[in-house]
KEPA-938192 format. One record per residue (C-alpha): residue in one letter; x negated, y, z; residue number from 1. Coordinates in nm, 2 decimals. Layout:
<nodes>
<node><residu>A</residu><X>X</X><Y>Y</Y><Z>Z</Z><num>NUM</num></node>
...
</nodes>
This chain:
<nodes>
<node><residu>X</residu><X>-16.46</X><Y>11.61</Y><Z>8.23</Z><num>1</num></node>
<node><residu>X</residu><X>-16.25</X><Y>11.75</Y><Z>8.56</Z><num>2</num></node>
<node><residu>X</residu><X>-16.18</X><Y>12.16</Y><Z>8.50</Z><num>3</num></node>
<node><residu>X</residu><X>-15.96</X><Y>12.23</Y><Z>8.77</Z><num>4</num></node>
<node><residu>X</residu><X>-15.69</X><Y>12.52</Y><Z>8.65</Z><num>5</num></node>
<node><residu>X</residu><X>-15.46</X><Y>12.70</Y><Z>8.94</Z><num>6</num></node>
<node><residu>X</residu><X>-15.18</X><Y>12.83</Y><Z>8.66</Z><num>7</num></node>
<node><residu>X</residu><X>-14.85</X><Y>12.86</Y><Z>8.75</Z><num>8</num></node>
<node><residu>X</residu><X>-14.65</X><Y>12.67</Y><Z>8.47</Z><num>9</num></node>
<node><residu>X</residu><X>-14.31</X><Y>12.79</Y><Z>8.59</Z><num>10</num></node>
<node><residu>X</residu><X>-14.23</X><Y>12.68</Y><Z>8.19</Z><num>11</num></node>
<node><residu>X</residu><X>-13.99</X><Y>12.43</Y><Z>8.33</Z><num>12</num></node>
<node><residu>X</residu><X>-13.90</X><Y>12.23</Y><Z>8.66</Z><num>13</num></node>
<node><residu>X</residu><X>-13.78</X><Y>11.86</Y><Z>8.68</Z><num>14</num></node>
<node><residu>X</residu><X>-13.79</X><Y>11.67</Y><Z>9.00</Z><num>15</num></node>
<node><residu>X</residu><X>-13.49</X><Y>11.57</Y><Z>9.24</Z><num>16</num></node>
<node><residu>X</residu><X>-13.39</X><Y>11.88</Y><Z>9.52</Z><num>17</num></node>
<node><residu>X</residu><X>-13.35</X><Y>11.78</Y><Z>9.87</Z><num>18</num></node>
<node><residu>X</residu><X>-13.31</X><Y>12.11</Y><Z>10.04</Z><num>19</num></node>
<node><residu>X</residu><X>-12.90</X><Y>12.14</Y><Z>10.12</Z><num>20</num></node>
<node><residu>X</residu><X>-12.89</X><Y>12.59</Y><Z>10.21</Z><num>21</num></node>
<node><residu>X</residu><X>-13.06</X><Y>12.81</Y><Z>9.94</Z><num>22</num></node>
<node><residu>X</residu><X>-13.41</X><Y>12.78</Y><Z>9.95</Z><num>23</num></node>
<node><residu>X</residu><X>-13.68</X><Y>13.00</Y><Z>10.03</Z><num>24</num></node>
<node><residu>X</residu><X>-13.45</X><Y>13.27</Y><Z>10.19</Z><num>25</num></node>
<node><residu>X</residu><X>-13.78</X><Y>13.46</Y><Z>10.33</Z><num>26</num></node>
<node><residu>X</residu><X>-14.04</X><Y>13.43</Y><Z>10.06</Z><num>27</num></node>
<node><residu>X</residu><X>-14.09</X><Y>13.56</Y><Z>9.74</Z><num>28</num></node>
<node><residu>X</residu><X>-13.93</X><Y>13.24</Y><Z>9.47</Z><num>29</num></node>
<node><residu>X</residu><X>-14.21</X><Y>13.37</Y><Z>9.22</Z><num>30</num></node>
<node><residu>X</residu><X>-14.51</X><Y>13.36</Y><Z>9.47</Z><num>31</num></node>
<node><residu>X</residu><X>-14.41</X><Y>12.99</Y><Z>9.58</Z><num>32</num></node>
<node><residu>X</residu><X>-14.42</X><Y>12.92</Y><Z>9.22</Z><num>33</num></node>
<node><residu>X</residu><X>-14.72</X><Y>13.10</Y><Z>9.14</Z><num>34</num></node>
<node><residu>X</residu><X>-14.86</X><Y>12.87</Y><Z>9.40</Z><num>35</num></node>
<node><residu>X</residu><X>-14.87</X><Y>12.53</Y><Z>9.17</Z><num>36</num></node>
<node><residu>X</residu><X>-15.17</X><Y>12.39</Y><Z>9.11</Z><num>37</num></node>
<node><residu>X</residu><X>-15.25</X><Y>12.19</Y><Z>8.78</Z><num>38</num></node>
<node><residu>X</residu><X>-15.58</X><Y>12.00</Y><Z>8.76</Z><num>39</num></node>
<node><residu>X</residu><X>-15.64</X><Y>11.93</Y><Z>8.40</Z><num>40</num></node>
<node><residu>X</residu><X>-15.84</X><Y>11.61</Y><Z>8.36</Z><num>41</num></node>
<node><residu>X</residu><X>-16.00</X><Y>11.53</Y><Z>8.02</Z><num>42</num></node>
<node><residu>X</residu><X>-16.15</X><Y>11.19</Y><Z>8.02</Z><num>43</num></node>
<node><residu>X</residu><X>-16.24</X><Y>11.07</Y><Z>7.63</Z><num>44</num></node>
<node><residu>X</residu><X>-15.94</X><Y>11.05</Y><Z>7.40</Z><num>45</num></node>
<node><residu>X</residu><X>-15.70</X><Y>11.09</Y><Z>7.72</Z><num>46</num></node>
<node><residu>X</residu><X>-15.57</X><Y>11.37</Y><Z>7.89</Z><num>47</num></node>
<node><residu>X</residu><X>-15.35</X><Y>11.47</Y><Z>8.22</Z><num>48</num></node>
<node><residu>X</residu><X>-15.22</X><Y>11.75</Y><Z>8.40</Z><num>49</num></node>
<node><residu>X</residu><X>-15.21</X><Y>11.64</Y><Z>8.72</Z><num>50</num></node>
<node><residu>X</residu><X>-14.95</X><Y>11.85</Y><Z>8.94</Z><num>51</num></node>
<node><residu>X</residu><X>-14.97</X><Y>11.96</Y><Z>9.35</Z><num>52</num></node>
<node><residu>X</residu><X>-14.64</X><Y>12.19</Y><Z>9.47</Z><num>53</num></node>
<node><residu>X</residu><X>-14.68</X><Y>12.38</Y><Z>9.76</Z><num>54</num></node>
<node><residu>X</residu><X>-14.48</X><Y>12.25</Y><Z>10.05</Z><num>55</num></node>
<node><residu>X</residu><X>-14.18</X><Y>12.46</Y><Z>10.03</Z><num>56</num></node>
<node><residu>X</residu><X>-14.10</X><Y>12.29</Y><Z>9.69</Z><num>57</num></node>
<node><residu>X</residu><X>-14.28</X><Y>11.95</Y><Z>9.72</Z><num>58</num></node>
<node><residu>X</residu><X>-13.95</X><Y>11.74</Y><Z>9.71</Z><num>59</num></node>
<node><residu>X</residu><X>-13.75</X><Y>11.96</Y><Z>9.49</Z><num>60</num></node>
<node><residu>X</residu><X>-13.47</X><Y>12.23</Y><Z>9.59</Z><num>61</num></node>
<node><residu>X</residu><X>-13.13</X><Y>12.16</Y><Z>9.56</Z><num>62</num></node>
<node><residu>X</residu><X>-13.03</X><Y>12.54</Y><Z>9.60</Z><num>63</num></node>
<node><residu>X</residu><X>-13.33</X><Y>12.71</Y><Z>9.49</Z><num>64</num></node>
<node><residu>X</residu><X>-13.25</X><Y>13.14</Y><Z>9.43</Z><num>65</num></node>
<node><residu>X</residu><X>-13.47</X><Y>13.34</Y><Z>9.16</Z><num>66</num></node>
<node><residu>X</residu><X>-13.46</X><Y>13.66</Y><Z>8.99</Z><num>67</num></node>
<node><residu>X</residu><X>-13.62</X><Y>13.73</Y><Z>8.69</Z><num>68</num></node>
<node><residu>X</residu><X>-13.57</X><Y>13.85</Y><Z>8.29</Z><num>69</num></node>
<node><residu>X</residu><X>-13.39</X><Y>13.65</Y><Z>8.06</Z><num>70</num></node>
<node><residu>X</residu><X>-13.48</X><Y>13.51</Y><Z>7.73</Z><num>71</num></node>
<node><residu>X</residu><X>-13.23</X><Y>13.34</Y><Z>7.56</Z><num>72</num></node>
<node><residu>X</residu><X>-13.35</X><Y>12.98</Y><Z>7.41</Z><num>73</num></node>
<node><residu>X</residu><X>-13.15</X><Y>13.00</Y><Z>7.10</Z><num>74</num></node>
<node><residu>X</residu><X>-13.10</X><Y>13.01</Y><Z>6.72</Z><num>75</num></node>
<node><residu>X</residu><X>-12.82</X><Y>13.28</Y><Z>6.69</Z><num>76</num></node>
<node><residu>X</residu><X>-12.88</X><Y>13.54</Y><Z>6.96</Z><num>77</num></node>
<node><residu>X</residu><X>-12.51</X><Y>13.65</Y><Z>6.91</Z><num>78</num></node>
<node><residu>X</residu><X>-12.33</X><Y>13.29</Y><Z>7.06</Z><num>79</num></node>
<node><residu>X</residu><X>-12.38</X><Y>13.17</Y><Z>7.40</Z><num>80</num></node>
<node><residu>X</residu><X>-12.62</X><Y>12.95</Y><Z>7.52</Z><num>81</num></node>
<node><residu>X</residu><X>-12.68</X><Y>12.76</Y><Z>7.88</Z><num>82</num></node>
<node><residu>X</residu><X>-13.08</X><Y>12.72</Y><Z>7.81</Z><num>83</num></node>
<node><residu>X</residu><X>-13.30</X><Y>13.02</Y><Z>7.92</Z><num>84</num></node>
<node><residu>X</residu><X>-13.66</X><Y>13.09</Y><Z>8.00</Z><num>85</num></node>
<node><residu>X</residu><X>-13.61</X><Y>13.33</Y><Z>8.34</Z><num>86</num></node>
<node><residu>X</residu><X>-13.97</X><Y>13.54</Y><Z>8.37</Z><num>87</num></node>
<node><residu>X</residu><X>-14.08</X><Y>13.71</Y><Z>8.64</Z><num>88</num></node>
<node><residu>X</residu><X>-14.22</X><Y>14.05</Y><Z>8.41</Z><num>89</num></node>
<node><residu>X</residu><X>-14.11</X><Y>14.15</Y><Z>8.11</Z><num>90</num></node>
<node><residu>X</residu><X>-14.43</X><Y>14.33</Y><Z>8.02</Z><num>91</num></node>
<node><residu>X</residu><X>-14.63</X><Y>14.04</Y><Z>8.03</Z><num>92</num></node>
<node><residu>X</residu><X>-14.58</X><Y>13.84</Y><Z>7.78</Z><num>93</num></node>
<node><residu>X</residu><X>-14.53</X><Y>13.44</Y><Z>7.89</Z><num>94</num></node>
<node><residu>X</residu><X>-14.57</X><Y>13.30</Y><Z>7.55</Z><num>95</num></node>
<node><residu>X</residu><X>-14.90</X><Y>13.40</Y><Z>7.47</Z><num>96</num></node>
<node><residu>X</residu><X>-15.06</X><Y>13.11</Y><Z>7.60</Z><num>97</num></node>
<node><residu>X</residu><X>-15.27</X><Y>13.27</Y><Z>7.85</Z><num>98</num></node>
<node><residu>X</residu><X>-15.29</X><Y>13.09</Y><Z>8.21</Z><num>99</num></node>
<node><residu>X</residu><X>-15.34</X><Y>13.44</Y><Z>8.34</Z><num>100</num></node>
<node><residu>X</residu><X>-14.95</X><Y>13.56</Y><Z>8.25</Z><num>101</num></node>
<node><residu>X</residu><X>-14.61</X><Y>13.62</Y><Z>8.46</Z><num>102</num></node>
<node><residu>X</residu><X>-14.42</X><Y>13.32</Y><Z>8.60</Z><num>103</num></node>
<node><residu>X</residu><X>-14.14</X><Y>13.19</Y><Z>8.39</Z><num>104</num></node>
<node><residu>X</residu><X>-13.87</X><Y>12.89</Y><Z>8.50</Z><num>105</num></node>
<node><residu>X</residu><X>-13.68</X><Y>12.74</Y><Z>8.23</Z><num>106</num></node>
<node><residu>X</residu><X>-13.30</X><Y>12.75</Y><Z>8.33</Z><num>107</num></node>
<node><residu>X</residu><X>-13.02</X><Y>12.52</Y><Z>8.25</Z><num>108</num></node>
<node><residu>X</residu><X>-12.68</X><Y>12.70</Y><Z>8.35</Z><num>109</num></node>
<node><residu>X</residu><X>-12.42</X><Y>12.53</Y><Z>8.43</Z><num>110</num></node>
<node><residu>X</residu><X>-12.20</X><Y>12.68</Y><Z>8.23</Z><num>111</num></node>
<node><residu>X</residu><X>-12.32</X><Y>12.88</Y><Z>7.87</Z><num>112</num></node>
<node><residu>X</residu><X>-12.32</X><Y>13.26</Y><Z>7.81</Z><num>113</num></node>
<node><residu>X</residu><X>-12.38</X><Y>13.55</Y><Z>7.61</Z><num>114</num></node>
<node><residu>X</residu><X>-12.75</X><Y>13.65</Y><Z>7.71</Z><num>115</num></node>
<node><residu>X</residu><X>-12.92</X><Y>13.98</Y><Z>7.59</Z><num>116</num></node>
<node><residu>X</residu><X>-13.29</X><Y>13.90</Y><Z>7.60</Z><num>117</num></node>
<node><residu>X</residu><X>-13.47</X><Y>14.10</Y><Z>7.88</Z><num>118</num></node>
<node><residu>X</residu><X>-13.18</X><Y>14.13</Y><Z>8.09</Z><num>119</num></node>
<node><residu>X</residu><X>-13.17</X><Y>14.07</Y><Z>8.43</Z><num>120</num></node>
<node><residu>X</residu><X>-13.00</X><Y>13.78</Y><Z>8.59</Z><num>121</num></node>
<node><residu>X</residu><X>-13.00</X><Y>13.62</Y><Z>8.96</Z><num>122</num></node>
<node><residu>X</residu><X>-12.96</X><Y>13.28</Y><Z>8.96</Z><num>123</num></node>
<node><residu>X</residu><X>-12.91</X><Y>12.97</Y><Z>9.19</Z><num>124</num></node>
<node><residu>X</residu><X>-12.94</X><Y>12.59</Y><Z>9.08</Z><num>125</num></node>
<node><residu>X</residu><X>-13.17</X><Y>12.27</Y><Z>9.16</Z><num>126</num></node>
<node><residu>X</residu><X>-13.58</X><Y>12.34</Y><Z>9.13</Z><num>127</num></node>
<node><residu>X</residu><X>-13.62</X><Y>11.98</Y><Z>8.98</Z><num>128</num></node>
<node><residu>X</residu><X>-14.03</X><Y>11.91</Y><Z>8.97</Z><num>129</num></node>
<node><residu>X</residu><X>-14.17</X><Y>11.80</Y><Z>8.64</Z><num>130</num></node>
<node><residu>X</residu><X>-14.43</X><Y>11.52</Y><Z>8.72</Z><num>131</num></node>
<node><residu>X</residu><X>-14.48</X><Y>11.40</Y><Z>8.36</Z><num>132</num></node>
<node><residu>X</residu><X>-14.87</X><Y>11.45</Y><Z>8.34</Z><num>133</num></node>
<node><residu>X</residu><X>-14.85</X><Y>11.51</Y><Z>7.92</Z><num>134</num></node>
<node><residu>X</residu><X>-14.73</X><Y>11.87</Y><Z>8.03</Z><num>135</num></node>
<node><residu>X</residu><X>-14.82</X><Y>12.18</Y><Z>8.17</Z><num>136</num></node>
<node><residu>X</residu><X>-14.43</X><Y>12.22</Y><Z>8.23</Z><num>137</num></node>
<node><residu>X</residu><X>-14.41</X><Y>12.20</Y><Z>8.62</Z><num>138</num></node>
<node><residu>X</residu><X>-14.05</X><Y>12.29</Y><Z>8.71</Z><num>139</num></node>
<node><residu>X</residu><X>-13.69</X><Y>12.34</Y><Z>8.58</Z><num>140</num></node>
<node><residu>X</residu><X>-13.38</X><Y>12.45</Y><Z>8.70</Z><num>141</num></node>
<node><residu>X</residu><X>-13.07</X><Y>12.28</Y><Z>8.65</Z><num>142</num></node>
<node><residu>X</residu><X>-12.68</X><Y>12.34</Y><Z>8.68</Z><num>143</num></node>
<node><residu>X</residu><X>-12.77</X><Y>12.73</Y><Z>8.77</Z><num>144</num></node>
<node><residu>X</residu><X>-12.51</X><Y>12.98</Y><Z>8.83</Z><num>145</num></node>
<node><residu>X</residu><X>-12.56</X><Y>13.31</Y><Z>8.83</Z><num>146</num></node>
<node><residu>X</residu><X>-12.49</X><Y>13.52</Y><Z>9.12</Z><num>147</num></node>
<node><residu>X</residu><X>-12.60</X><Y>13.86</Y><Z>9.00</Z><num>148</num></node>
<node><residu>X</residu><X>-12.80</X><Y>14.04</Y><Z>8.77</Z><num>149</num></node>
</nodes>
């Protein structure tokens, strides 16, 4: 069984960035994420998610620049942390398992800080694709800065 899903699983990215200026200076970093395609393939017992990226991102981004809402990936809200999930809209909820929800990249900053869940950060680091076809998890961005909020 082939059921072909267009979701955007900005949950994570993990491949190697190529791009040397910051990426995507003209268009929308959430619409060119939104633009992932996962094809879920269910054959028997086995199971894929098999990945296409839209050109601008096919290779990776070494400075890839997003804004979005943060939510802190942590036990204790009150120390800081380098792991966030960065969404796109705070009013619609990214955990609820729904295809049909707001983007969301998970961030690792290169340095850790306090984070206040929903606030909003600007961020630069490398869009690193996630081929691995036991996930939905598309993306990540590594060693991010941020450069506003």
């Amino acid at each position: 069984m082939i059921r072909p899903i267009t979701a955007t699983s900005t949950f994570a990215l993990l491949a190697t960035g190529a791009a040397t200026t910051p990426a995507l200076a003209n268009d929308d970093p959430w619409a060119v994420l939104s633009n992932i395609q996962i094809e879920e393939i269910i054959e028997g017992n086995s199971y894929r998610a098999v990945k296409t990226y839209p050109a601008e991102i096919e290779n990776g981004v070494e400075k890839f620049a997003i804004t979005g809402y943060a939510v802190p990936l942590t036990l204790d809200p009150t120390k800081p942390t380098a792991q966030l999930m960065l969404v796109s809209d705070m009013g619609d909820c990214p955990f609820c398992g729904s295809s049909e929800h707001a983007g969301q990249l998970q961030v690792d900053l290169e340095d850790p800080i306090l984070i206040e869940e929903g606030q909003r950060l600007s961020v630069v680091g490398s869009l690193e694709l996630i081929h691995d076809p036991e996930t939905w998890q598309s993306a990540i961005m590594r060693g991010a800065r941020i450069t506003g909020s």
